[in-house]
N, C-alpha and C positions, 0 to 999 in steps of 0.2 A: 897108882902112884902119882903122886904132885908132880908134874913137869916148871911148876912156879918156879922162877930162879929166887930162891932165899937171898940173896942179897940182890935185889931189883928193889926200888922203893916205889911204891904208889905215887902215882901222876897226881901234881897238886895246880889247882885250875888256881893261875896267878890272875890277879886283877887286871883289866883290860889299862895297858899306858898310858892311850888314845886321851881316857875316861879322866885318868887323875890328873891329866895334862887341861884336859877342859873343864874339871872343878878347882884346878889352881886358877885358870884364868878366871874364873865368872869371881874366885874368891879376893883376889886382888882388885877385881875389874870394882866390887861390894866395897872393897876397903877406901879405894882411891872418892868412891863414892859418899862416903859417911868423910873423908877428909873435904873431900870440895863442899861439898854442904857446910862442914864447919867454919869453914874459911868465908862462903858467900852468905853468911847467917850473922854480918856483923850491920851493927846500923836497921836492926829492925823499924817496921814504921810503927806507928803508936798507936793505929788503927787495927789492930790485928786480929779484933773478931772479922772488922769490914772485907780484908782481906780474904780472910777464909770464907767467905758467906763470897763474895766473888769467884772464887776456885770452884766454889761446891757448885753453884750456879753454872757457870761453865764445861765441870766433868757431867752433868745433872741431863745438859741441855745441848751438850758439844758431843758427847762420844759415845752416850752408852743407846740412844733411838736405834733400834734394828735396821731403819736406811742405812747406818754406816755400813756395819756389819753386811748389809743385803753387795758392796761395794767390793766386800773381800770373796765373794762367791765365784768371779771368773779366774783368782789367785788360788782358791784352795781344790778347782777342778784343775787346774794348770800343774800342781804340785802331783794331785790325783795323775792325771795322765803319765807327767815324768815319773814317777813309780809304779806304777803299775807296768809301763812299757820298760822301764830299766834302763834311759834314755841317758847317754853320757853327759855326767855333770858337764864338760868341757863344750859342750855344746848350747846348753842352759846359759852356761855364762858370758858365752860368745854373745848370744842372741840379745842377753840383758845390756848388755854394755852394747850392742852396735845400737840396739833403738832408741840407748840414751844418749847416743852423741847423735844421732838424726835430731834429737830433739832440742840439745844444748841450744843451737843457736835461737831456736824459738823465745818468743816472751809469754811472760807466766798468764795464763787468761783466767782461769776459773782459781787460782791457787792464787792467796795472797801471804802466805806462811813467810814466804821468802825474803819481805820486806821486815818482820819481826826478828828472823835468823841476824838479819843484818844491822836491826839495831841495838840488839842482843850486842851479839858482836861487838858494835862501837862502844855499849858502856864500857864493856871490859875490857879495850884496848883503850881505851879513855880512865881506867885507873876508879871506874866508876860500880858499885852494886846494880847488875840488872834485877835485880830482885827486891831492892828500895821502892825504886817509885815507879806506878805505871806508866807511859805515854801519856795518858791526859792527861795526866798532873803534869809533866812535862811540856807538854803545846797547851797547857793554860796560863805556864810559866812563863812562854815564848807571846802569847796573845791574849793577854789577863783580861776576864771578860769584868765589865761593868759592878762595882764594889766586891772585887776580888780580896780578901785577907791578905795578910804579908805571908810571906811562901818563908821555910825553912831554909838554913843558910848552905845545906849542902846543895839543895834543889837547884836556890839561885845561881850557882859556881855552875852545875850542869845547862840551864841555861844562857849564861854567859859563854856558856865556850860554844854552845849551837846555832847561837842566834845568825850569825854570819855564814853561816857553816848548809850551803845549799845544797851537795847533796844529800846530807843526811835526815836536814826539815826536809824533804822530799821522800824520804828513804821516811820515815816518822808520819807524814799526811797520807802514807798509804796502809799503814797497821791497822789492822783490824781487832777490834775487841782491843780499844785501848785503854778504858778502864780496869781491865786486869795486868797485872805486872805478868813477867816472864813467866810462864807454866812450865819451862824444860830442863831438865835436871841437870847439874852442876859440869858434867864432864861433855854435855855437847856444848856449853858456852865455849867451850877453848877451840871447838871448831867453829864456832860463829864466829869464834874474830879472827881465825884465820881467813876465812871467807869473806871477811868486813874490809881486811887488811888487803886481798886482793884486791877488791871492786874500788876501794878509796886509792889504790895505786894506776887502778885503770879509769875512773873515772875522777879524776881530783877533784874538778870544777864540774862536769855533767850532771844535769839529772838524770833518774833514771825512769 
């Protein structure tokens, strides 16, 4: 005889919450991303094979040489270890966060990124496309070398407001790869000018 209870229904394996909670966000996080792009895609430059022939040289010659990669090998045994040993997340994070305030007050030695975050930063709190003009066309604008052309009139407005403006020629004579315009995608610009916003509150008149 069946001991099945006739009215008991089969267990139905519902979808994990966690899961649709983190494909809502990555879906949002996507959308917000195709709006900022729209928004910072105005005022193209007119060079925009030269552009991309920049980019390509950059991702070509910047990221994909196995040295990088050879960089990420003491992070992915690190990850190794914390799973394998089942190691509490809350301890991972601790760790991460004390040895980046050991390091906060340090100055950037081998890392020059943090100068580009911040000038990032200042076009966009400046009302300005980081994604227009590179840097050197910018400090060519600032120190027009010898039978220089006449520079475009939006160009000239951004130099006009920098020319006086020491820390950020300062913050601009430290960029590296300044022939290419901004390589960073639309939604960390709004944290670069927070971070711009900072340092031009802490340092008004300093170099850095």
């Amino acid at each position: 005889m069946d001991s099945t209870d006739p009215c008991s229904r089969p267990e139905v394996d519902h979808p994990n919450p966690r899961g649709r909670v983190l494909l809502g966000i990555l879906a949002v996080w996507m959308l917000l991303g195709c709006i900022d792009l729209t928004v910072f895609s105005w005022n193209l430059p007119e060079t925009v094979k030269q552009q991309v022939e920049d980019y390509l040289f950059h991702l070509r010659f910047g990221f994909v040489p196995s040295g990088i990669l050879i960089l990420y090998l003491p992070y992915f045994f690190s990850v190794w270890i914390v799973l394998k040993n089942k190691i509490d997340f809350r301890w991972v994070l601790g760790v991460g966060i004390l040895l980046r305030l050991v390091l906060l007050p340090s100055l950037p030695i081998l890392e020059t990124d943090l100068f580009r975050y911040l000038w990032d930063g200042h076009m966009v709190n400046s009302g300005h496309n980081p994604y227009r003009y590179s840097p050197l066309e910018i400090e060519n604008g600032l120190d027009p070398p010898p039978l220089a052309s006449e520079i475009p009139e939006d160009l000239k407005t951004i130099v006009d407001e920098n020319r006086d403006n020491h820390l950020h020629r300062e913050i601009l004579a430290n960029i590296n790869n300044k022939k290419v315009p901004t390589l960073y995608f639309p939604m960390a610009q709004y944290l670069f000018a927070v971070g711009d916003a900072i340092v031009s509150l802490a340092l008004p008149t300093q170099a850095v």
